[in-house]
N, C-alpha and C positions, 0 to 999 in steps of 0.2 A: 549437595549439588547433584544435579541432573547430568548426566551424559547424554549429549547430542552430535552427532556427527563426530564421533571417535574424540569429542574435548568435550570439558567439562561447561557449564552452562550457566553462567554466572547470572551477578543481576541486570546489567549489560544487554546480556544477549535475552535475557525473560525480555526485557524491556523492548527489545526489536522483534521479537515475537508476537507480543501483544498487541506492538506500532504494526508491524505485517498485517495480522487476523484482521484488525481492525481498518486497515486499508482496504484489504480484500473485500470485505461488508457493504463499505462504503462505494467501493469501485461496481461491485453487483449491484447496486442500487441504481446509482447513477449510468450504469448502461440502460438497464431496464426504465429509467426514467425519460429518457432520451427519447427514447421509441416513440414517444406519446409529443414529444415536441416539433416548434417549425425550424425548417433547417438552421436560422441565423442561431437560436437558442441550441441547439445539438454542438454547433461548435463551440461555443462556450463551455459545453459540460465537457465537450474531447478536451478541450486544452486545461481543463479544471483535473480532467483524470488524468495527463499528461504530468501536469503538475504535481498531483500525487506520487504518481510512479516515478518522478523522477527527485521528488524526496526520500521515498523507500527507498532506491536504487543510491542515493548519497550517503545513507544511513551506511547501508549495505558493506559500501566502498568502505568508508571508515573504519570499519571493526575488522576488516582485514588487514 
């Protein structure tokens, strides 16, 4: 096992890790995608990225 943040790092938390990076990727895309779109389509991606971040953020909660 890994230590992270003064606890041990289970499969659990690899797996929020992973879900994180992989959100983040996703999230830098889709801002930079937006750029290039018309307003109506820009909101759509915010509330697509909202969505995201407010899965991570329930992941999150949980494992505390």
């Amino acid at each position: 096992m890994l230590m992270a943040w003064g606890g041990s790092l289970n499969k659990e938390g690899s797996d929020y890790l992973r879900k994180l990076k992989e959100a983040e990727k996703v999230i830098a895309f889709l801002e930079n995608l937006k750029i290039d779109l018309k307003p109506k389509d820009q909101e759509n991606i915010k509330r697509t990225i909202e969505l995201i971040i407010d899965f991570i953020t329930n992941i999150s909660e949980n494992k505390e």
